[in-house]
N, C-alpha and C positions, 0 to 999 in steps of 0.2 A: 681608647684602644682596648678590645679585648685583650684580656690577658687568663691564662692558666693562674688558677691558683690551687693552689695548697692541696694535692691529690698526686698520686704517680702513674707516668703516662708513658705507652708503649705507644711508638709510630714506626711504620715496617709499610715500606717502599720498595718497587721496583724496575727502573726504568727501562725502556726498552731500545731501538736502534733509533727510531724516529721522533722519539720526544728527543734524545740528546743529541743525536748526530757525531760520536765522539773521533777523534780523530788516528785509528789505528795504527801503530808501530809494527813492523815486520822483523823479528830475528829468523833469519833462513823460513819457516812453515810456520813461527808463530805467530798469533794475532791477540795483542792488548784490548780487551772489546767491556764492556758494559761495568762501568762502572757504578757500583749503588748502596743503600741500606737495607741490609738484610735485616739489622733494629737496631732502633736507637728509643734508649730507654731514656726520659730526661723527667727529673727528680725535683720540683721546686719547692717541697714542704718544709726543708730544713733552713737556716739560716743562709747558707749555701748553694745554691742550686749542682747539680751533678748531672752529667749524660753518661752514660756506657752503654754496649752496644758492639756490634758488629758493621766495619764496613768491606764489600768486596768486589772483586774484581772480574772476568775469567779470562783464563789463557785457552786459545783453541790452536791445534795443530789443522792447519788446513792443508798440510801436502800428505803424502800415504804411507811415509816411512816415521819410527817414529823420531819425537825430540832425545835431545842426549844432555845430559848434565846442565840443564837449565837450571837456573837461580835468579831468585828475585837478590838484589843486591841492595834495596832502598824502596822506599816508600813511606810516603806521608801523605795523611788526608786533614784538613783546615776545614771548620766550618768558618763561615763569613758572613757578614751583618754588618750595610754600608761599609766603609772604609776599613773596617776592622776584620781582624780572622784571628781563630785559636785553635792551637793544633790538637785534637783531640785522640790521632792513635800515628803509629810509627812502624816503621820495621827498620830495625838501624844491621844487625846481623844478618850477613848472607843466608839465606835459605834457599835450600833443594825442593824442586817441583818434586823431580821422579821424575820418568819418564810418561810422556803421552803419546799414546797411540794417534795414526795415522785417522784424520777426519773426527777428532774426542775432544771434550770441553777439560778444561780442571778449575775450579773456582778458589780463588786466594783470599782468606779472610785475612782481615785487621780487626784485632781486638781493639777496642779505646775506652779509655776512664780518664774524663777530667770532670774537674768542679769552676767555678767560679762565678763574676758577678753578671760577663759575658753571656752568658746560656741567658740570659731573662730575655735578651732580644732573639736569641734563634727561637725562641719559646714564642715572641708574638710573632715573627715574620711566618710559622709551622701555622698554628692555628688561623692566620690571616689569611694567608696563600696558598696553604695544604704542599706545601714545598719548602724549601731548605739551600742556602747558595753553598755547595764545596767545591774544592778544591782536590785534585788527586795529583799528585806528582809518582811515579811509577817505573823504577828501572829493573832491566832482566838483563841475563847476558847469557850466550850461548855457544858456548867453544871460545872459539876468540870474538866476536862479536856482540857487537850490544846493543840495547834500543833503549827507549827514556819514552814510557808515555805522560803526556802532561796538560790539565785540563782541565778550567772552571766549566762548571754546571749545576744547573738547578733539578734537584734528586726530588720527585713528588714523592709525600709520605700520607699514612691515612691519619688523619686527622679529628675521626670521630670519637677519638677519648678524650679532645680537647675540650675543658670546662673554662667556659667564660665566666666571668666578673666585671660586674660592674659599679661603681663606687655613688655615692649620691649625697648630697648633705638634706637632710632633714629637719624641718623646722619653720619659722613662720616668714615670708619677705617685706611684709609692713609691720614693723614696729612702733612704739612710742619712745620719744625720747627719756633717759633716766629710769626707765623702767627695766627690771632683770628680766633675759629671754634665752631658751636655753635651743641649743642645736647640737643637733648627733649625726655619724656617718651611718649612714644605712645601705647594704649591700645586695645585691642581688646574685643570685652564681653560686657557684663553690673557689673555694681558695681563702689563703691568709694575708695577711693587707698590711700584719707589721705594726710598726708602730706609728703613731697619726701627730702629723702638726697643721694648726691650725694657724690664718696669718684672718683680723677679724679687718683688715683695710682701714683702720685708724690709728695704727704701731702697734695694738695687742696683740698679742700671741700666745697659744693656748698649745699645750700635749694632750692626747688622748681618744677615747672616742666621742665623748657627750662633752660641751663647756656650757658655763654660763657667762653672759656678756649682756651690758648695759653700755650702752651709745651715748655720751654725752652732747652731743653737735647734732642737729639735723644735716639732713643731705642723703646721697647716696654713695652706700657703701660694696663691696665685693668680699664675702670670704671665699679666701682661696684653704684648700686641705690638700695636702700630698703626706704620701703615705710611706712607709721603708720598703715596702713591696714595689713601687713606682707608679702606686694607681692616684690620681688626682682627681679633683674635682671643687666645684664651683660656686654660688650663689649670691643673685644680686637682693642686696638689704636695701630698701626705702624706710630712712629715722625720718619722723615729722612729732611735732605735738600735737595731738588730737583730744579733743572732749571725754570720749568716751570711746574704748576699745577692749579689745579681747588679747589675753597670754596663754597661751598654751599647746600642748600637740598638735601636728595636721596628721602627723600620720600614726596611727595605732593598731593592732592586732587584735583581731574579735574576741572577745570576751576579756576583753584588759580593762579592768577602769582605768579612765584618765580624770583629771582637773583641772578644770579652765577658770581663770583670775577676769575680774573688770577691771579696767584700768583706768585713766586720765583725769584729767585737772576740775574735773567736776563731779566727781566720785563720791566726794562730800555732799552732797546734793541729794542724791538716790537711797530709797528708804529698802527697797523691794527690787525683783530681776526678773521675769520670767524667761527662759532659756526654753527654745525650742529645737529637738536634736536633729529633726530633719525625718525622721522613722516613722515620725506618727506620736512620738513622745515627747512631752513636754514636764515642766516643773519652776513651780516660782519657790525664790529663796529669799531672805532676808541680810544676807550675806552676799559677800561680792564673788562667791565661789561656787562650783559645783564640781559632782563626780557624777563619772555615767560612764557604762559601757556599751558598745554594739555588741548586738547578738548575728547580727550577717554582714556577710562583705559588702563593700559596693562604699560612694561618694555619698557625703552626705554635707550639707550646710548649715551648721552651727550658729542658730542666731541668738543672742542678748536684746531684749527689749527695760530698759528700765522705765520704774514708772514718772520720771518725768519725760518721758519721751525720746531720751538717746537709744540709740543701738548701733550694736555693729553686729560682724558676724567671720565666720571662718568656713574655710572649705574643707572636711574633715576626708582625709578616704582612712577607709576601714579594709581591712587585708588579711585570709591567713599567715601567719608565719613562715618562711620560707622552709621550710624541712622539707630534707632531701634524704629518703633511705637509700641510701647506694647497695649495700650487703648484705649478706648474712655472712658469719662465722661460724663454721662447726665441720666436724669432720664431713667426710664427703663418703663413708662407708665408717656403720656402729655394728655393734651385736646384738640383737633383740635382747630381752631380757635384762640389760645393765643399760644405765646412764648413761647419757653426755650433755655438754656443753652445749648453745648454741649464742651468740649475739648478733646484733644489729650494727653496720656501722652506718655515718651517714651524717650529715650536717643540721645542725641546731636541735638534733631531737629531743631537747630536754623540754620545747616549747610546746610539742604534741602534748594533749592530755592524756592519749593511751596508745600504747604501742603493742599491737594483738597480733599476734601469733599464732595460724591454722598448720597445727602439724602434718597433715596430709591424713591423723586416723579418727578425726572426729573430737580431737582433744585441742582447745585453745586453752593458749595462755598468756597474761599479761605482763610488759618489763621490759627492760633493754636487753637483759640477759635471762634464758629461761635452761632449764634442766628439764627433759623429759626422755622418757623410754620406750620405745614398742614393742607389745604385747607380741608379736607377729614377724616375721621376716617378710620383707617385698621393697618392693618401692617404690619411694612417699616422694610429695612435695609439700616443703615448706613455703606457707608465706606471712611475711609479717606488714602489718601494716602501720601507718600512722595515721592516728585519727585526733580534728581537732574541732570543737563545737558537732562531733555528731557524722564528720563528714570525712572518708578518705583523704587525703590529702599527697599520702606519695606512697610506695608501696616497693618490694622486692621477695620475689622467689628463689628458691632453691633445690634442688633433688638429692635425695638421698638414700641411702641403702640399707636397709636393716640385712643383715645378711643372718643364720641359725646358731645361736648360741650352743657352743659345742664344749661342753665341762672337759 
C-alpha cells in the first residue's frame, strides 16, 4: 500500500454540485449548499501524525430581500476511514452570519487541528483515491426557525504532493544451511519507516534495519518486516546444503565495493576461484573472498568457478542511490553586494558524491550548504544538482532577486 512518508503535504479540494449532490436545507431564503476543503494540511514526519486546515461551507440567500440574524448554532466535520471517524474541527458557540443580501453567497470556515494515529489511514485512502470520506453535520437558525444540514461525502483533494514509499527486504533467497547471511530493508520513495522488526520464520526475531541470520534446518522459510510507520514487507528463504555457493549483496550502489564469501561443505577442497563480474571483468584469487565495485548501473551475474570445478553464481543489480533534491533554502530576495545562505533539502543526499550549484551568474559551487553574493542586481536562477559517478541524478531550482544595495 502506498503510503506518504515522512515530508508535509498540502491537499486543497473542491467539490462541486454534481460530484456530491448534497442535500439542501431551507431557512425562509437560505440554502445549506457545498460543502468542502478549502485545505487540509496533514503532517506525517513527527512521531504523531497531525492535520489542520480549513473546512467550509456556503450559505446562499436565494429570495431578494435580505437574511436577518442568521446563526450558525453547531457544527462538526469527521474525517472517516472504514468504520472509524475523528472529529477534526467544530463550532460549539453560536455565531452571527450578518446579514446577506438578496441572490449573494457567504462562505463558513471551520478551522480544525487534530493529531493522532488515525490520520495514517486518511493519509493512504487521500493518496490511493485522490479523495477523503467526511462527514458535515451543520445547524443555523433564523428568527424562530431552524434547519440541520447533514451529510456524508467523499470531498476529491489534489493529491500530487503525495510521496510514495515503498518497503523491500534486501538480500539473497537461497541460502546454505549454518552459514551467516545478512538482510537489509531497502526503500524506495520518500518518507520515514520508524523503527523495523524482523520475524526470520524459524522463532528468531530481529530490531532494526540490516540483521544477521544463520538457518540451522533446511526447508523453506519467510521473513516477514513491518515497520512503526505500518509499511511491511516480505521474502521467501530457500535453506538447503549445497557443495559449493556464494554470500553476499544482490543489490549495491555504483561505485560501492562489496565482498562476496565461498561457501559449502567442500570448501576444503578448492586451492584458487576465478570470479567473473559479469562487465567484462574478471579475477582469480586464492582466498575464498573477493571485493569489486560497478562502475554502471544495470543487472549483472556474479559467477564463482573453482578450480575443481564447483560453481555457483548470483544475480547482482547495480543502481544509483535513491537521492531526491526536493529544495532549495535561502531567501527569496538578498541585496547585491552582501552575503546569504542558501541549502539543499532533499533525501539521502549524503550518498551523491557532489552536490553543484549554478548560481544563475556564472559562479558554481560545491556543498549542501553554500554562501554566495552578487556582484549585480537582477534576477538569477539557482540550481543545484546531485551528481553520482559523473551523472545527474535529481536536480532543483530556484529564483531569486538580488535587488541594489542602498548604504
Amino acid at each position: 500500500m502506498d503510503l506518504i512518508s515522512g515530508a508535509r503535504k498540502k491537499l486543497t479540494g473542491v467539490t462541486t454540485e454534481n460530484e456530491i449532490q448534497p442535500r439542501p436545507s431551507i431557512v425562509l431564503t437560505t440554502v445549506i449548499d457545498n460543502p468542502r476543503f478549502e485545505q487540509a494540511n496533514i503532517d506525517t514526519s513527527g512521531t504523531v501524525p497531525t492535520i489542520d486546515g480549513t473546512f467550509a461551507i456556503d450559505v446562499t440567500n436565494t429570495g431578494l430581500l435580505p437574511t436577518r440574524s442568521t446563526r450558525i448554532t453547531g457544527a462538526k466535520v469527521e474525517l472517516i476511514k472504514d468504520q472509524s471517524s475523528l472529529t477534526v474541527g467544530t463550532i460549539e458557540e453560536p455565531q452571527s452570519i450578518g446579514s446577506i443580501s438578496g441572490g449573494s453567497t457567504e462562505t463558513i470556515n471551520i478551522k480544525f487541528e487534530r493529531d493522532g494515529d488515525f490520520l495514517r489511514n486518511v493519509v493512504q485512502e487521500v493518496c490511493q483515491d485522490g479523495k477523503v470520506r467526511a462527514k458535515i453535520n451543520f445547524t443555523m437558525s433564523e428568527i424562530l426557525l431552524a434547519a440541520t444540514y447533514s451529510n456524508e461525502l467523499e470531498v476529491p483533494v489534489n493529491r500530487s504532493d503525495c510521496k510514495t514509499l515503498t518497503v523491500n527486504v534486501s538480500g539473497q533467497s537461497e541460502v546454505n544451511i549454518n552459514e551467516e547471511y545478512r538482510w537489509e530493508i531497502s526503500t524506495v520513495g520518500e518518507g520515514s519507516i520508524g523503527s523495523v522488526s524482523w520475524d526470520m520464520g524459524d522463532g528468531s526475531t530481529y530490531t532494526g534495519r540490516a540483521v544477521t541470520h544463520s538457518y540451522n534446518q533446511t526447508g523453506d522459510y519467510t521473513i516477514t518486516v513491518d515497520t512503526e510507520r505500518g509499511y511491511s514487507a516480505s521474502k521467501e528463504i530457500d535453506v538447503s546444503l549445497v557443495p559449493f555457493g556464494l554470500v553476499g549483496p544482490v543489490e549495491l550502489n555504483v561505485g560501492n565495493e562489496a565482498t562476496w564469501n565461498a561457501t559449502g561443505e567442500n570448501l576444503s577442497q578448492v586451492s584458487n576461484i576465478t570470479w567473473n563480474f559479469g562487465d567484462g571483468e574478471s579475477r582469480t584469487t586464492q582466498s575464498n573472498s573477493v571485493s569489486y565495485a560497478y562502475d554502471e548501473e544495470g543487472n549483472y551475474t556474479l559467477t564463482a568457478v573453482s578450480d575443481t570445478g564447483y560453481d555457483d553464481n548470483l544475480e547482482v543489480q547495480v543502481s544509483f542511490p535513491n537521492v531526491i533534491v526536493d529544495r532549495i533554502s535561502s531567501p527569496d530576495s538578498v541585496s547585491n553586494q552582501q552575503d546569504f545562505n542558501a541549502s539543499v533539502q532533499g533525501s539521502n543526499l549524503s550518498e551523491a558524491s557532489t552536490l553543484r550549484w549554478d548560481m544563475g551568474d556564472g559562479i558554481t559551487l560545491n556543498g549542501r550548504e553554500v554562501t554566495h553574493r552578487y556582484a549585480t542586481s537582477g534576477e538569477y536562477e539557482i540550481i543545484v544538482e546531485a551528481i553520482i559517478s559523473g551523472e545527474v541524478v535529481s536536480s532543483a531550482s530556484k529564483s531569486i532577486t538580488a535587488e541594489q544595495f542602498v548604504l
